[in-house]
C-alpha positions in Angstrom: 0.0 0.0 0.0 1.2 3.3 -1.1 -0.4 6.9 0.0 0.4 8.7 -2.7 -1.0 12.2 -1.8 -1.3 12.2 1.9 -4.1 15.2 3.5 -2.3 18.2 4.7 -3.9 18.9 7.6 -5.9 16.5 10.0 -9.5 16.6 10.4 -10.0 19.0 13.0 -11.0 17.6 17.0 -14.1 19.0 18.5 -13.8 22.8 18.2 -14.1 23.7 22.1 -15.2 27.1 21.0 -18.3 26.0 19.3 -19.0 23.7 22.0 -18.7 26.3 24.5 -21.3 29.0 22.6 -23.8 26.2 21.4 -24.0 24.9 25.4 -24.5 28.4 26.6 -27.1 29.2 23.6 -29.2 26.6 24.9 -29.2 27.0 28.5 -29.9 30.5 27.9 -32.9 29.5 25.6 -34.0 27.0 28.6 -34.1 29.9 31.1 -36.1 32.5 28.8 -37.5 30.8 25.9 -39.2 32.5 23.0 -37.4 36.0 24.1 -34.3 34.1 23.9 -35.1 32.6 20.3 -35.9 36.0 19.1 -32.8 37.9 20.0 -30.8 35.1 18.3 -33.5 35.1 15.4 -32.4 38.7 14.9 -28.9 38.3 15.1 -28.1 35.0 13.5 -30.9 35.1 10.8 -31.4 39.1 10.0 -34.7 39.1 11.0 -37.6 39.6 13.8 -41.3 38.9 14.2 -43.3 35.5 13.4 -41.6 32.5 12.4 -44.0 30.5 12.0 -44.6 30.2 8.3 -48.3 31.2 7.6 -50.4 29.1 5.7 -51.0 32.3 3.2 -47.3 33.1 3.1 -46.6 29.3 2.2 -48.3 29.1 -0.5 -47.3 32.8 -2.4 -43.8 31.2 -1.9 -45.2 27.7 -3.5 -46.5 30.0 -6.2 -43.5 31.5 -7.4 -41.7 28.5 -8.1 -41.7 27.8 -11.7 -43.2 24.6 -12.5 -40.3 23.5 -14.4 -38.3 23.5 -11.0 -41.6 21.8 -9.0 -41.2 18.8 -11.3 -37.9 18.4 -10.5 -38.8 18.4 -7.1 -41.7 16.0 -7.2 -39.5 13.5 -9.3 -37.0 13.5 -6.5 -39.9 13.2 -3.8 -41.1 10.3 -5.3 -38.3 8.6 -5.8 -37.3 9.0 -1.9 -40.6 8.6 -1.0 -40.8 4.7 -2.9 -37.5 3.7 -1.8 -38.9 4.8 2.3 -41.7 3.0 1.8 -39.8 -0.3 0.5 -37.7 0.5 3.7 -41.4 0.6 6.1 -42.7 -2.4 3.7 -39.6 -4.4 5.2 -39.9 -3.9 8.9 -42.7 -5.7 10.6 -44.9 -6.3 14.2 -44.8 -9.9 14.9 -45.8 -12.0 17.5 -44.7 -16.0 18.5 -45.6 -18.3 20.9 -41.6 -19.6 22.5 -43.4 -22.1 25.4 -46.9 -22.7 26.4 -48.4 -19.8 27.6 -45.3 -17.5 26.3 -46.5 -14.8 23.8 -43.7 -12.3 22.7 -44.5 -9.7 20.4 -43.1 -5.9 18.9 -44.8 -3.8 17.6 -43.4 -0.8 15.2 -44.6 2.3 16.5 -43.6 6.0 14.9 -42.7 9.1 17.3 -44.9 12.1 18.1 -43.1 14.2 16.7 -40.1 15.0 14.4 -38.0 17.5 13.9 -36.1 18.3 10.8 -33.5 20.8 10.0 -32.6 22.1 6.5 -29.7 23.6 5.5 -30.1 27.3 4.1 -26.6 28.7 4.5 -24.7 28.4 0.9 -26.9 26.3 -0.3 -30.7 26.2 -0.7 -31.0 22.3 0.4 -34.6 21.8 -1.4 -33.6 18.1 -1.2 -32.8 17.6 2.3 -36.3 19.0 2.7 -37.5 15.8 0.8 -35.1 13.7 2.6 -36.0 14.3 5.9 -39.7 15.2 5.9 -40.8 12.5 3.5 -38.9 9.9 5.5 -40.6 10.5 8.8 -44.2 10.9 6.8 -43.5 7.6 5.4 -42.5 6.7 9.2 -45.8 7.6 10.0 -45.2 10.4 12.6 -48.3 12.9 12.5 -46.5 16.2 13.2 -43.0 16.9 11.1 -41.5 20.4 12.1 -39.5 21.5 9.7 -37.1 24.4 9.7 -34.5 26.2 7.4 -33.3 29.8 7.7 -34.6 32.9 5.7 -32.9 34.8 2.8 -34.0 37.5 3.4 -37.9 37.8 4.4 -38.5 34.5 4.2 -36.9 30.8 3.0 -36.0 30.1 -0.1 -39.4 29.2 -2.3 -38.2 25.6 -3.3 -37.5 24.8 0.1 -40.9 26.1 0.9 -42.6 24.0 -2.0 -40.3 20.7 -0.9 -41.1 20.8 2.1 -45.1 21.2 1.9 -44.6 18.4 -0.8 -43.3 16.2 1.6 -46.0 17.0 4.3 -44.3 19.4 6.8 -47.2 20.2 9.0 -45.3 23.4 10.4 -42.4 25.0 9.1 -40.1 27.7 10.8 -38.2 30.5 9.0 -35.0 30.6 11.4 -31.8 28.3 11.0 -28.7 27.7 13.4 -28.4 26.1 17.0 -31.8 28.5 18.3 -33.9 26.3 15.1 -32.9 23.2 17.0 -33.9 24.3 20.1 -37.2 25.8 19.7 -38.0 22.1 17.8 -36.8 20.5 20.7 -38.4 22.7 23.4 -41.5 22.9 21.8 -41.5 26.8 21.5 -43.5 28.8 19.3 -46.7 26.8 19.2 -44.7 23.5 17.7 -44.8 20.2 19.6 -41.5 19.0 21.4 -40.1 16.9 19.2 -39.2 13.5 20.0 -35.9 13.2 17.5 -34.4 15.6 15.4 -32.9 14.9 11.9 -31.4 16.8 8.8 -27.9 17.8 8.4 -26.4 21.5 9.6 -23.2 23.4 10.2 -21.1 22.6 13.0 -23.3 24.5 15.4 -26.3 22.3 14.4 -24.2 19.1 14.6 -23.1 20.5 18.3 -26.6 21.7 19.3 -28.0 18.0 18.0 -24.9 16.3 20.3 -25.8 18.3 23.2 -29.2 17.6 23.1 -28.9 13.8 22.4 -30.5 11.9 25.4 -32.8 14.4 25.7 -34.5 14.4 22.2 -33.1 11.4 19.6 -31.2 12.3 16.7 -30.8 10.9 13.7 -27.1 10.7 13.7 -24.0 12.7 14.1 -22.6 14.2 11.5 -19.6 16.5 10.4 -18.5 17.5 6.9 -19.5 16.1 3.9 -16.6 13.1 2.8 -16.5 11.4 -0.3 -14.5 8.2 -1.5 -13.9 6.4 -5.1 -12.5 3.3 -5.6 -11.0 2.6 -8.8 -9.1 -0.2 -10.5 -7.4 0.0 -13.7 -10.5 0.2 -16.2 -11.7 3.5 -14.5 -11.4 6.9 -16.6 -9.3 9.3 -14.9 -11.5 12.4 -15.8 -14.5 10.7 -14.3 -12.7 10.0 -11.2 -11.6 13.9 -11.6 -14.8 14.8 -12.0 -17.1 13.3 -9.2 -14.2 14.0 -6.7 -14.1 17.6 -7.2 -18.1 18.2 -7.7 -18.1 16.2 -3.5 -15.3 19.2 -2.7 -18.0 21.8 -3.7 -19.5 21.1 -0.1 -16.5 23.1 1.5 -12.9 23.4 2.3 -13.1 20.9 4.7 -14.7 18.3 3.1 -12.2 15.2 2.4 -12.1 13.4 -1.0 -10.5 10.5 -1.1 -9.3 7.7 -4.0 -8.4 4.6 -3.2 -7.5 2.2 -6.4 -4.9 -0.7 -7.4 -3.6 1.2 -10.2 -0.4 3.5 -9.8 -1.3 5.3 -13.4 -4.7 6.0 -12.3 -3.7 7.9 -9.4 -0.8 10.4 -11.1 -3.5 10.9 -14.4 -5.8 12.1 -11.6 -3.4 14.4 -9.6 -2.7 15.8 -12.8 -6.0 16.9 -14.1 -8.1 17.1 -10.8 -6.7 20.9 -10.4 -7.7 21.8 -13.6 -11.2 20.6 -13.2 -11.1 22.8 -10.2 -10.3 26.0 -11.9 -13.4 25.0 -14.1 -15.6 25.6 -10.9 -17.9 28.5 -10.2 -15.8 28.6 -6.9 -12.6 26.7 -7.7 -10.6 27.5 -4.5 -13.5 26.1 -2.0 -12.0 22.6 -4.4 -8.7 23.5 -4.0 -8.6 24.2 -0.3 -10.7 20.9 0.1 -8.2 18.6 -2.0 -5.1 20.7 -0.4 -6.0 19.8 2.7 -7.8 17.2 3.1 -7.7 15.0 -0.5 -5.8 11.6 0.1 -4.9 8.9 -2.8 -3.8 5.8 -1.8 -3.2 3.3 -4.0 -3.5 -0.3 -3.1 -1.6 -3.9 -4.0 -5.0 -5.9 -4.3 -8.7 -5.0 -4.3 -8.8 -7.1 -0.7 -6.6 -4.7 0.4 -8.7 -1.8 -1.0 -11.4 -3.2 0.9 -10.0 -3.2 4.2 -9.0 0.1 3.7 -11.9 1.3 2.4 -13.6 0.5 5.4 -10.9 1.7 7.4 -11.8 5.4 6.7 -15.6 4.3 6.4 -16.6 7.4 4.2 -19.9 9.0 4.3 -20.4 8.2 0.2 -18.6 5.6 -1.5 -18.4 5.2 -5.4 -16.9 1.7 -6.7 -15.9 2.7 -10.7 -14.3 -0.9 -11.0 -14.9 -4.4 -12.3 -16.8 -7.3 -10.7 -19.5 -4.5 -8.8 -20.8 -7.6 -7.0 -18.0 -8.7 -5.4 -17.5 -5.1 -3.9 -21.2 -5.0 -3.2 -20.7 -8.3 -0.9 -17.4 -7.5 1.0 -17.5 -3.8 1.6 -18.8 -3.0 5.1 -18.3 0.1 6.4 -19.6 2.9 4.4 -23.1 5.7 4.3 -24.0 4.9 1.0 -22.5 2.8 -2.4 -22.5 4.0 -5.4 -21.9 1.5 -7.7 -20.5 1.8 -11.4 -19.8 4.6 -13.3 -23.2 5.5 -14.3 -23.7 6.0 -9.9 -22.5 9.4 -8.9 -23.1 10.4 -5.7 -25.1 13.4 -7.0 -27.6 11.1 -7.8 -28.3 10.0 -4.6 -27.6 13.5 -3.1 -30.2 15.1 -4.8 -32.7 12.1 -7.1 -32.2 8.3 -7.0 -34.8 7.8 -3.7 -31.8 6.4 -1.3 -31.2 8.7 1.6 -28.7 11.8 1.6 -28.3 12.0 5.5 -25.5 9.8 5.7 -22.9 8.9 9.2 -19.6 10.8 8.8 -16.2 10.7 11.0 -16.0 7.0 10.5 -19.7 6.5 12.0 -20.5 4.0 9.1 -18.7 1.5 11.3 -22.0 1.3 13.8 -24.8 2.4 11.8 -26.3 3.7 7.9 -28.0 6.7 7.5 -31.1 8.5 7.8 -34.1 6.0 7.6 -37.5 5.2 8.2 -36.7 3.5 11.0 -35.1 6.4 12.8 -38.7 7.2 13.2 -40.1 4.8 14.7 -39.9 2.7 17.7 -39.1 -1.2 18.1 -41.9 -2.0 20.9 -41.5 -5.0 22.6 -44.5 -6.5 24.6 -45.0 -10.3 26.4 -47.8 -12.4 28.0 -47.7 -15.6 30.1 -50.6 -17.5 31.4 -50.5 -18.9 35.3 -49.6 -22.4 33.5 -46.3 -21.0 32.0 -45.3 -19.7 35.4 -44.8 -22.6 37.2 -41.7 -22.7 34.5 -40.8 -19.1 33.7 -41.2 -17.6 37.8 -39.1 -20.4 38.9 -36.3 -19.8 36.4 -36.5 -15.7 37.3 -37.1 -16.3 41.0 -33.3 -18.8 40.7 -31.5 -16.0 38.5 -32.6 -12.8 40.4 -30.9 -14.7 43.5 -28.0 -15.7 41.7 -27.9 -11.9 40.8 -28.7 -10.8 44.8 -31.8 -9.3 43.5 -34.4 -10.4 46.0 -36.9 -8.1 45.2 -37.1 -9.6 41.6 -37.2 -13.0 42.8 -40.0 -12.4 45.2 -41.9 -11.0 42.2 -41.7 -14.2 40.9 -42.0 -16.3 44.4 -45.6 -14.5 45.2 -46.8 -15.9 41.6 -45.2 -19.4 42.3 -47.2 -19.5 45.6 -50.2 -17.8 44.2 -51.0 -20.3 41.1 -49.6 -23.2 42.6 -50.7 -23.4 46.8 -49.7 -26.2 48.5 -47.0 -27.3 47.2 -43.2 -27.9 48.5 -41.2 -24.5 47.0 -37.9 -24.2 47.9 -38.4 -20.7 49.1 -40.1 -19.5 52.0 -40.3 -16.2 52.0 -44.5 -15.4 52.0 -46.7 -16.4 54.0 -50.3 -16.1 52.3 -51.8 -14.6 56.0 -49.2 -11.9 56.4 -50.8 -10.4 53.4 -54.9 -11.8 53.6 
């Protein structure tokens, strides 16, 4: 193994600073509320007065969207809004009998209430309106608050139209760490939410952290990363291409190659910067491949694998032969991309798969946003007097092997109760101390 461009900085530790304003943002919004949310409304955001969007300012925003754009839009929705329902289709309440008497059941059961946050700094992020929303509507939670911050008077319209698309049932105009925290206190009108989702800056991502335990989340995330894997039959300028359009995100976004052939990784070092100058903003790219772009270039594809996985990226594109094979071994990734024709833009913005993906090597424990971030796992049992005589006598012997007396007792009184008279090994109850 060979790193042939190596990142120039490393990515940066938990910024203490951020930490440190985000922890005192929300205890200050704890102790004073909806004052609090204003004042930082007006600072942060540039603006003052309801942020509730009204149902008559909703839809003049709808209404200037071209319908052109609105297609788009509902394309991408239905795409994500299929593949979440294939997800909900795939999960299922169940209930077996394990003994006599012994009924064990879940049940799948959505939250109250969902937060979800949409980017509106640099980017108007219509489709992580479609990612988020739709997902928990799928989920079945009745009340979705969404929230994304104004450009000027109000959010941006295709935001606006995504997100009614998707079924927000209230929407707030404000962004950034007091967003989060009116969805999870339940301020202006909107319900607390039980788990908040959708990506944000670093003061998002800290607000979501601090708040975790609290509220759910859907994961944590940092800035957007990007891998490609490559062997021999890949074209450089597609590798160029797709690495530099990931960079866009920021300059601290990592790109990363990893591929088994030597020649693939100098064509791409070559060309990538001048795909960058070609960019609306091409130092964001530059700063982004500077300092954080990596190459390393591999002996076998097992090794690929393992390194792959190593670094666990956020999206990972395979432009290489035998797509199965990589489809079977990789493990450790947000989402795969597979083959040339599967750039990560697609599912970014259109394919249906989710775009709120685990960064910071988080791909090791879990995928991304789904429609099971939504809902709750509810476990439930029943046993009948006949399967006590079985089931209290096993708790009552492991609660004392634990020194847990109370829980064997619990189990004791039912031994006594259904089954009087006999011989139990126990005598802790007598039936008159409590007649």
């Amino acid at each position: 193994m060979e790193h042939f461009k190596q990142a120039a900085r490393e990515p940066e530790a938990d910024d203490v600073a951020v930490k440190a304003t985000v922890a005192s943002m929300l205890d200050d919004i704890r102790a004073r509320g909806e004052t609090a949310v204003a004042e930082y409304a007006e600072t942060f955001d540039g603006r003052a007065g309801d942020f509730v969007l009204s149902d008559d300012k909703r839809q003049k925003l709808i209404a200037s969207v071209p319908e052109a754009v609105k297609d788009d839009i509902r394309f991408a929705h239905d795409q994500v809004r299929r593949f979440a329902e294939a997800q909900r289709d795939s999960l299922h309440g169940f209930e077996i009998e394990t003994a006599p008497g012994v009924k064990l059941g879940q049940r799948l059961v959505p939250v109250d209430c969902a937060g979800c946050y949409v980017p509106g700094g640099r980017y108007a992020h219509a489709a992580s309106a479609i990612m988020s929303v739709t997902t928990a509507k799928v989920a079945g939670v009745p009340m979705v608050v969404a929230s994304s911050p104004p450009r000027g008077d109000a959010i941006d319209p295709a935001v606006a139209f995504a997100m009614d698309l998707a079924g927000a049932d209230r929407v707030l105009e404000m962004g950034g760490v007091h967003a989060i925290a009116t969805m999870a206190f339940g301020l202006y009108g909107c319900r607390p939410s039980d788990i908040l989702a959708g990506p944000g800056n670093a003061y998002v991502a800290e607000a979501k952290r601090l708040l975790f335990g609290e509220v759910g989340i859907d994961l944590f995330a940092g800035p957007t990363e990007s891998a490609i894997i490559a062997d021999d039959s890949a074209d450089p300028m597609t590798i160029a291409v797709d690495l530099v359009s990931q960079a866009e995100h920021g300059p601290n976004s990592p790109v990363w190659l990893f591929t088994t052939s030597r020649a693939i990784a100098e064509t791409v070092t070559r060309i990538l910067p001048d795909v960058a100058d070609d960019m609306p903003e091409p130092q964001v790219v530059h700063d982004a491949w500077r300092d954080f772009g990596e190459i390393i270039v591999c002996d076998s594809r097992e090794e690929t694998c393992a390194v792959s996985d190593r670094y666990a990226p956020e999206h990972l594109q395979v432009i290489a032969g035998d797509l199965d094979w990589w489809r079977d071994n990789l493990r450790c990734y947000g989402s795969l991309f597979l083959g040339e024709g599967s750039t990560v833009t697609h599912g970014d913005k259109c394919s249906g798969t989710n775009h709120i993906l685990p960064t910071r090597r988080a791909a090791r424990y879990t995928g991304g946003l789904n429609v099971q971030k939504f809902m709750k796992v509810l476990t439930y049992q029943q046993l009948d007097e006949a399967a006590n005589l079985t089931f209290s006598a096993a708790g009552s012997r492991i609660s004392r092997i634990e020194g847990m007396e109370g829980h064997a007792r619990a189990c004791d009184w039912r031994l006594r109760k259904y089954y009087p008279g006999q011989n139990w090994e126990f005598d802790v109850y007598e039936q008159k101390r409590y007649e």
